[in-house]
C-alpha positions in Angstrom: 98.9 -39.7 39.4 95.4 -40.2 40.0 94.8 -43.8 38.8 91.8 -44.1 37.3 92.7 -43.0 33.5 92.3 -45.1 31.5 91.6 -44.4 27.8 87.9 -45.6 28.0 87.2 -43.6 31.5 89.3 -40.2 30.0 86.3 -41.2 27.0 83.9 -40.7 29.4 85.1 -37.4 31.2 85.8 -35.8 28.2 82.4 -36.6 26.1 79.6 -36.3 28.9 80.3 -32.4 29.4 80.5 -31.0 25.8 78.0 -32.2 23.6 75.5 -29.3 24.3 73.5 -29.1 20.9 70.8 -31.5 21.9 68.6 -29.5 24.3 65.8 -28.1 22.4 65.4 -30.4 18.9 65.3 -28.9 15.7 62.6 -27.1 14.1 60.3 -27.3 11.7 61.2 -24.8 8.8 59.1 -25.0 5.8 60.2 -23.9 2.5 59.2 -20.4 1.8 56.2 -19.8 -0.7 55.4 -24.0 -0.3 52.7 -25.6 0.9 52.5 -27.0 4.2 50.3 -29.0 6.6 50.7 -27.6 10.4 50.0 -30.9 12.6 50.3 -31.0 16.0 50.2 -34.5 18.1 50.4 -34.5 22.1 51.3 -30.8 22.0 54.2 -31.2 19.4 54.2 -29.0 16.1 55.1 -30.0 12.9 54.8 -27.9 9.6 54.9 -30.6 6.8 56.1 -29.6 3.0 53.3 -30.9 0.9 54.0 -33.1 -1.3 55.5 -34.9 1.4 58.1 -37.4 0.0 59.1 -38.7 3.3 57.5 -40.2 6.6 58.0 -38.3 9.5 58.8 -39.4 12.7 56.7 -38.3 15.5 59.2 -36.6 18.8 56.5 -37.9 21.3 54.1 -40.6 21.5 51.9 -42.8 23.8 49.6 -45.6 23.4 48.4 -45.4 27.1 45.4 -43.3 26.2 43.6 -42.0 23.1 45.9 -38.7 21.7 44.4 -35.5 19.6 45.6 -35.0 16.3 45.0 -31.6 14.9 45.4 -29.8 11.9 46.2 -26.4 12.8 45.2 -24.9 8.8 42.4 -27.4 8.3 40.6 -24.7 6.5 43.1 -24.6 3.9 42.1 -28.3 2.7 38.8 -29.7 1.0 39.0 -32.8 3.5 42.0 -34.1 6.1 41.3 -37.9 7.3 44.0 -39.2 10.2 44.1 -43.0 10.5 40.9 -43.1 8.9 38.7 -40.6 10.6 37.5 -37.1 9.6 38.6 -34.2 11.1 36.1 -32.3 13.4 36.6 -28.7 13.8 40.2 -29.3 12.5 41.2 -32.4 15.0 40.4 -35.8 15.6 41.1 -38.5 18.1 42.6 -41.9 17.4 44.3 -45.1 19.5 48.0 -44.6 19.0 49.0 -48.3 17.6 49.6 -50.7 20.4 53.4 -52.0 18.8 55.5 -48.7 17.8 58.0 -49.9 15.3 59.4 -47.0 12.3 57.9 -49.4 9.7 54.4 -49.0 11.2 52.2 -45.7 10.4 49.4 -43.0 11.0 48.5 -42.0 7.8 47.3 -38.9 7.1 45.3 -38.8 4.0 44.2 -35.0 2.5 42.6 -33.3 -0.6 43.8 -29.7 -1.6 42.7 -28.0 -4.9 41.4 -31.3 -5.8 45.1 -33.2 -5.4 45.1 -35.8 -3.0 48.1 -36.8 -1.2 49.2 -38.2 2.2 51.5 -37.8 5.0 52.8 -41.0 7.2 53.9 -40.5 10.4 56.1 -43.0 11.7 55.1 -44.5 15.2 58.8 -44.6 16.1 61.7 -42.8 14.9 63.9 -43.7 12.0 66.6 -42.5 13.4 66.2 -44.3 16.9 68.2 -48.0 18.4 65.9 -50.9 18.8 65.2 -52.3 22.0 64.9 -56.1 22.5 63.9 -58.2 26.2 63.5 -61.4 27.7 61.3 -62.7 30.3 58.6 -61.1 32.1 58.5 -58.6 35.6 56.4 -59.3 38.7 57.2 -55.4 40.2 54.0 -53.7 39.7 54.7 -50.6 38.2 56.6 -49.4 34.7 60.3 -49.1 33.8 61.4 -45.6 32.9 64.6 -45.0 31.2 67.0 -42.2 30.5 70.1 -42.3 28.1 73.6 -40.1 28.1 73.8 -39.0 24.7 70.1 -39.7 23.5 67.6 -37.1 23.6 65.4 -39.8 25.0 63.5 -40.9 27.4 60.4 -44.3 27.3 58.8 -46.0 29.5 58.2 -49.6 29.1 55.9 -52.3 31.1 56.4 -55.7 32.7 56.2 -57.2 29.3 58.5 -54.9 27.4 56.0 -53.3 25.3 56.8 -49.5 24.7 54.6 -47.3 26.5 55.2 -44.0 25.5 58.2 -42.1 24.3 60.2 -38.8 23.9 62.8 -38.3 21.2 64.3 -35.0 20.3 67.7 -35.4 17.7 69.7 -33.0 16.3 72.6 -33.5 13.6 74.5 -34.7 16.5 72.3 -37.8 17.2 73.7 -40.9 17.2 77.0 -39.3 18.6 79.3 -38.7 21.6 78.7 -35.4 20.7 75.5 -34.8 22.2 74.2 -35.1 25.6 70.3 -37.0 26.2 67.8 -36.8 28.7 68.5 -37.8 31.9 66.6 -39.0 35.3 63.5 -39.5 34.0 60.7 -41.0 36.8 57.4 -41.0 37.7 55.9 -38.9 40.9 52.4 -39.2 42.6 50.9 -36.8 44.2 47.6 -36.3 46.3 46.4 -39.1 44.2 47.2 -37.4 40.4 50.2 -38.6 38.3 53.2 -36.2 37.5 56.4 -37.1 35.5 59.7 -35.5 35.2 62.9 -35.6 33.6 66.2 -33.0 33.1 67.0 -31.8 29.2 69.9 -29.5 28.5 69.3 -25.8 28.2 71.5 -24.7 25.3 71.9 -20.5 27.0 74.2 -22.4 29.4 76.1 -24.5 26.5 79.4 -22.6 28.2 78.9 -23.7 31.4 79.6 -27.8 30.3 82.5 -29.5 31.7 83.2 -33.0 32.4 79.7 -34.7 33.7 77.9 -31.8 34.0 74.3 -31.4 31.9 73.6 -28.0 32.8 69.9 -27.4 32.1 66.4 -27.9 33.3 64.0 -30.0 35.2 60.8 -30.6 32.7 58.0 -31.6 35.0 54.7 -33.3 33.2 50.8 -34.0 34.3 49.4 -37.3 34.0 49.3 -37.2 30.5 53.3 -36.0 29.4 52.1 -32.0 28.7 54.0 -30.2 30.3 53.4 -27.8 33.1 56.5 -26.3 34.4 60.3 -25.6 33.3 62.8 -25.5 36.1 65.6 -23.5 36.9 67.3 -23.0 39.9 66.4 -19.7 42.7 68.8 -17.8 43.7 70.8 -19.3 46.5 70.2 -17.9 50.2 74.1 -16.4 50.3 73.2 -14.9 47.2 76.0 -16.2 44.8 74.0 -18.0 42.9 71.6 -16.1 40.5 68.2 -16.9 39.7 67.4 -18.5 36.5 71.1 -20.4 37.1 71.0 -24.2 35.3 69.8 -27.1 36.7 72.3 -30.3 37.1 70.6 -33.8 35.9 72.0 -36.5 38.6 68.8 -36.2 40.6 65.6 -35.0 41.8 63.5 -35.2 45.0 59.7 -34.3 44.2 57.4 -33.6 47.4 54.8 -31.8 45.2 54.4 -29.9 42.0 55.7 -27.0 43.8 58.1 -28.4 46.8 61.4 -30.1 45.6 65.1 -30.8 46.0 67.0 -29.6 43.1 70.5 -29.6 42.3 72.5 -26.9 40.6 76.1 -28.2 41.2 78.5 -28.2 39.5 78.9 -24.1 40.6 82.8 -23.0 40.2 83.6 -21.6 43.4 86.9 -21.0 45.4 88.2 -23.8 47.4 91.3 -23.3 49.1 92.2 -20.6 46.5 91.6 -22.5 43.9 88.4 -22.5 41.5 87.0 -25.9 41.7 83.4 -27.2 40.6 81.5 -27.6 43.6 78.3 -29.2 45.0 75.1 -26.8 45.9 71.6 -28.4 46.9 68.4 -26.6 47.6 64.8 -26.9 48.5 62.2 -25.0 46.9 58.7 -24.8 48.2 56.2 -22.3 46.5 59.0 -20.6 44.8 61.1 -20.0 47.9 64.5 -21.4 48.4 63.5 -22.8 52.1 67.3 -24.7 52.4 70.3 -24.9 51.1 73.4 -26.8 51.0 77.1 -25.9 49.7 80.3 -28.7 49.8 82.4 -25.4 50.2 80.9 -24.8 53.6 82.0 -28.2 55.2 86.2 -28.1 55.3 86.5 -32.2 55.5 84.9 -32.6 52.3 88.2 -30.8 51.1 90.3 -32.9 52.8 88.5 -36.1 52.0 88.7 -34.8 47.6 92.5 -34.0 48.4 93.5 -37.7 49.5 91.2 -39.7 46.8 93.3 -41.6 44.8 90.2 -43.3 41.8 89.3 -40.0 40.6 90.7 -37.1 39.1 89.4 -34.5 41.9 91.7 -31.0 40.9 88.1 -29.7 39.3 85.3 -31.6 39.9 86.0 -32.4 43.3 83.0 -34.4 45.1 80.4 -35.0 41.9 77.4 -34.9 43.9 74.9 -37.6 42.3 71.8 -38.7 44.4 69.5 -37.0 47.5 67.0 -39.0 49.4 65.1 -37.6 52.3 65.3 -39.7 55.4 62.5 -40.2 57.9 63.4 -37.5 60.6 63.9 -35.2 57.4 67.6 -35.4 56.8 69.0 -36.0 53.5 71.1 -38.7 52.5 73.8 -37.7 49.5 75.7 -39.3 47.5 79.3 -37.7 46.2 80.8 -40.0 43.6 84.3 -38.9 43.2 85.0 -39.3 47.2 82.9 -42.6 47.6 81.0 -40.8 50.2 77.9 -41.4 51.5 76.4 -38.5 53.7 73.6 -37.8 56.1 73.4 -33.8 55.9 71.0 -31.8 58.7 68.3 -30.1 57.6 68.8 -28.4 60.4 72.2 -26.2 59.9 73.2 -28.5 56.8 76.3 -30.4 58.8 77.3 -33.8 58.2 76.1 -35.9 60.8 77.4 -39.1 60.0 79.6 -40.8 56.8 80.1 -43.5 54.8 83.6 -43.4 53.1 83.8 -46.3 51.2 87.5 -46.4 50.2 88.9 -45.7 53.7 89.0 -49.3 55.0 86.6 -48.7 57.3 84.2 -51.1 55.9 84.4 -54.8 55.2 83.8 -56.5 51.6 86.2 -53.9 49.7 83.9 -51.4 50.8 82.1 -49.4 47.6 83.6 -46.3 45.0 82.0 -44.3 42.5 78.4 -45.3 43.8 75.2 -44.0 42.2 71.6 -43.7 43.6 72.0 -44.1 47.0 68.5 -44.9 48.9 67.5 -45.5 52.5 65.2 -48.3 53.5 62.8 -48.6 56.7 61.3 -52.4 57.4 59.8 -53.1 60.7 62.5 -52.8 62.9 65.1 -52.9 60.2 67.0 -49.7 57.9 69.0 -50.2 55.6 70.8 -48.6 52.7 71.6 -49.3 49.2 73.9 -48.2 47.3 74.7 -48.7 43.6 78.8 -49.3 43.7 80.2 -49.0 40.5 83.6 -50.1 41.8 85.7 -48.7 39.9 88.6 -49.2 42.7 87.5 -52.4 42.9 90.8 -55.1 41.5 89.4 -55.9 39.1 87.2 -53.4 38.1 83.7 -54.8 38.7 80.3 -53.4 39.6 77.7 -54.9 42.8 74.0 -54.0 44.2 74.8 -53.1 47.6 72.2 -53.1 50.7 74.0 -51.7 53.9 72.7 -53.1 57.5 73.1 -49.5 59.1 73.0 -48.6 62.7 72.7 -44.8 64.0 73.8 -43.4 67.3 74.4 -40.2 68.2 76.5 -38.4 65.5 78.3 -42.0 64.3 77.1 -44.7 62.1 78.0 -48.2 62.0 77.5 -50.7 58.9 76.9 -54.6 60.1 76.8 -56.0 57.1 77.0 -55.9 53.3 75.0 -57.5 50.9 75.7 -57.8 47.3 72.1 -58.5 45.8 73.5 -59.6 42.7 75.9 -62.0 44.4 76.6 -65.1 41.5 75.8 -63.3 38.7 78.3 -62.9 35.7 80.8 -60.2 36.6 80.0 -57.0 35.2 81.5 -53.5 35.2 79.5 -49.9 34.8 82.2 -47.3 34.9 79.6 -44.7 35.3 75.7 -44.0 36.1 72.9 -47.0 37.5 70.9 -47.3 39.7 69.3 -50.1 42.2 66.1 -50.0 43.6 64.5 -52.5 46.3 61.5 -53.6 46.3 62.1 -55.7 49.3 60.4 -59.3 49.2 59.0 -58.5 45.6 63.1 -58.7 44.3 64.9 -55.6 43.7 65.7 -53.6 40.0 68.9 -52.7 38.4 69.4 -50.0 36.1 73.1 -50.7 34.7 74.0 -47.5 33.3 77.3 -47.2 31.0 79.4 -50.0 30.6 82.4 -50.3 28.8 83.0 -54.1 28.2 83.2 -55.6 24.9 80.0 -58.0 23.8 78.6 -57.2 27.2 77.3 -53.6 26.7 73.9 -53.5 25.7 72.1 -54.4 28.8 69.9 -51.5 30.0 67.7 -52.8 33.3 67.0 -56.2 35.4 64.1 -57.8 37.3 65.5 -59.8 39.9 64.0 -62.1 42.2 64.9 -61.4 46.0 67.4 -64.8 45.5 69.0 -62.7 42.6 67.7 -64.5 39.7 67.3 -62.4 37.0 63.4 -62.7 35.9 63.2 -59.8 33.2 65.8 -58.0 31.0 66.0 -54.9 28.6 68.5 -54.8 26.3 69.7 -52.8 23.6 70.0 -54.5 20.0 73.3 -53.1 19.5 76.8 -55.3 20.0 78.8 -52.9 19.0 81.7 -53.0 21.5 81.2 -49.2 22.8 77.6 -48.2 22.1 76.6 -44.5 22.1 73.5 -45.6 23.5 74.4 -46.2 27.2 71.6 -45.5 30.1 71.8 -43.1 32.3 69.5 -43.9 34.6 67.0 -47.1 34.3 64.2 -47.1 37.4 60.9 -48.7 38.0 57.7 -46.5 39.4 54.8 -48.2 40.7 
């Protein structure tokens, strides 16, 4: 028996990979033969049934900059006023409020056939948790989170004030039934702003299985419009087929058109048997310029065949996390081996490991690790590593940096830090991250945990000592929220 089933963990495996009706939102049907008002606000449609006897939440909004309100049938109305301006030539611009709360509004005021009425749109979903936090960050730079079964993603600066949002439900919402955005982060490049973040693509509905959001990389300009929908190319051997889902666990960005994307989980033969394995390429001006399979590389197979935390028979290395090294290697990140990896961009072989549950390593080495991420400092590297621990007796979770040293074809770790050393004991079964920020402190997304009264903390500031300066936190105790975080970061 594999030993890591445990009714809350079989919760986990089970939910993550079908709730598949989230990807696209629901529409905007009016009732035939009504009347309607066609808004659209930061590129989002809505067609409104006049009289409208209810607010309506906005999917997207920002109070970064000043957003464009239009009225796509202004011509059908005697006059249209939004938050108290007139329209010109059927829009108008306004200052999104600075505090979005469901109870605070945009109204939109209008006279048709000499009736007046009014539309509100709420400046935060009705439908949506509430977010609370406690102290202050130092960082520069924004937080950006991601959640499992919430078709969400915000972004949120060193004061805790809401920054912009994306929220997309569907009669699933609130639900293990459906499945969120995930990896949501900010990218610069040659000086201009681009975000991006992975939403499920319901034409591949059939394809989910346990932890595995097959979809597609949305990638955004400076101002959240967005200007490309990703899919994978088809793979150099040819096996995979062009237009194949994306996976959500990560995404490296070079450019707007030069990226590492992952498509695993692809079912493939493994020692005769079908299995869900790991696939990795590079794209660069829509040309698949490497690749990378788990089938190609035998001691992988081995290494899924002895692991004793995981269930491995399908999903048998749960690729998670790529990070591009200085000489142009990749370091990867297979959860369900507790392997760390540095793969050639070369021939794609593994030039050196990390196995954290072979006793290799000191300090109960690491196991089901998340967001693995190499560090260069003077004359210093280091790695680190997210370890959820689930093999860890008891199960708890640390913030790992990993003194590493290379030599040719061999790695050796001289030391392990756990960042977050004296703080309460905590446990995140699944997801995080940790990023370091060196002598400015280091961040913590926390992911999902399933511990009673303690599950609602999202991301933490620390202080390079490990004090915990800033917090976000969900206002929900319930003892299993629906509302865990996939993936909590900070971009500068």
């Amino acid at each position: 028996m594999k030993r890591f089933k445990t009714i809350l963990n079989q919760l986990f495996l089970l939910t993550i990979g079908v709730g598949m009706t989230s990807c696209l939102g629901v529409m905007d049907v009016p009732v035939p033969n009504s009347e309607t008002m066609i808004l659209e606000v930061m590129g989002e449609r809505y067609e409104v049934v006049l009289p409208a006897s209810e607010p309506l939440s906005l999917r997207t909004l920002t109070n970064e900059f000043d957003i464009t309100v239009k009225v796509l049938n202004a011509s059908e109305f005697s006059s249209v006023t939004i938050g108290g301006q007139p329209l010109a030539d059927g829009s108008c611009t306004l200052r999104a409020p600075e505090v979005f709360d469901a109870s605070t509004y945009i109204d939109v005021d209008y006279v048709k056939d000499s009736k007046q009425g009014s539309i509100k749109l709420r400046t935060y979903p009705d439908k949506l948790f509430t977010l609370g936090s406690t102290g202050e960050g130092v960082i520069p730079g924004d937080f950006y989170l991601s959640f499992i079964y919430q078709p969400l993603i915000m972004k949120i600066n060193n004061k805790g004030r809401l920054l912009y949002y994306r929220f997309v439900p569907t009669r699933d919402n609130g639900t293990f039934d459906e499945l969120g955005y995930w990896d949501f982060k900010k990218h610069v490049f040659d000086g201009k702003t681009y975000y991006s973040y992975h939403a499920p693509d319901l034409a591949f509905k059939d394809k989910a299985f346990t932890g595995y959001n097959p979809g597609m990389r949305i990638l955004m300009d400076e101002h959240y419009v967005p200007v490309d929908t990703i899919h994978a190319l088809a793979s150099s051997d040819g096996y995979l087929p062009a237009g194949s889902p994306l996976d959500g666990h990560d995404f490296y960005f070079f450019s707007p058109t030069h990226w590492i994307a992952s498509a695993s989980y692809v079912e493939r033969e493994v020692n005769g048997e079908k299995r869900a394995v790991a696939y990795l390429q590079e794209v660069d001006n829509g040309e698949v310029v490497f690749d990378w399979w788990s089938t190609d590389h035998s001691e992988i197979t081995e290494w899924s065949e002895a692991a004793t935390t995981f269930d491995t028979s399908y999903d048998y290395v749960h690729f998670n996390s790529v990070d591009v090294l200085p000489d142009g290697n990749w370091l990867v990140s297979f959860r369900a081996i507790s392997t760390i990896a540095k793969v050639s961009h070369h021939d794609g072989a593994l030039l050196w490991t990390i196995r954290g549950e072979d006793g290799s390593l000191d300090n109960d080495g690491f196991s089901g690790q998340h967001y693995v991420r190499y560090h260069e400092k003077a004359d210093d590297s280091y790695i680190t590593v997210f370890d959820n621990g689930n093999a860890h007796e008891p199960s708890h979770t640390r913030t790992l940096r990993l003194k590493v040293d290379e030599d040719a074809g061999s790695i050796s770790v001289s030391n392990i830090e756990n960042l977050t050393e004296g703080n309460p004991s905590y446990f995140t079964m699944a997801c995080g991250a940790l990023l370091d920020f060196a002598d400015q402190g280091f961040v913590v997304g926390w992911g999902w945990s399933q511990e009673e009264d303690n599950c609602n903390r999202l991301v933490s500031e620390c202080a390079p000592d490990g004090t915990r300066r800033f917090e976000i936190h969900l206002l929900d105790n319930a003892p299993v929220s629906v509302n865990p975080s996939y993936r909590c970061v900070k971009c500068e």
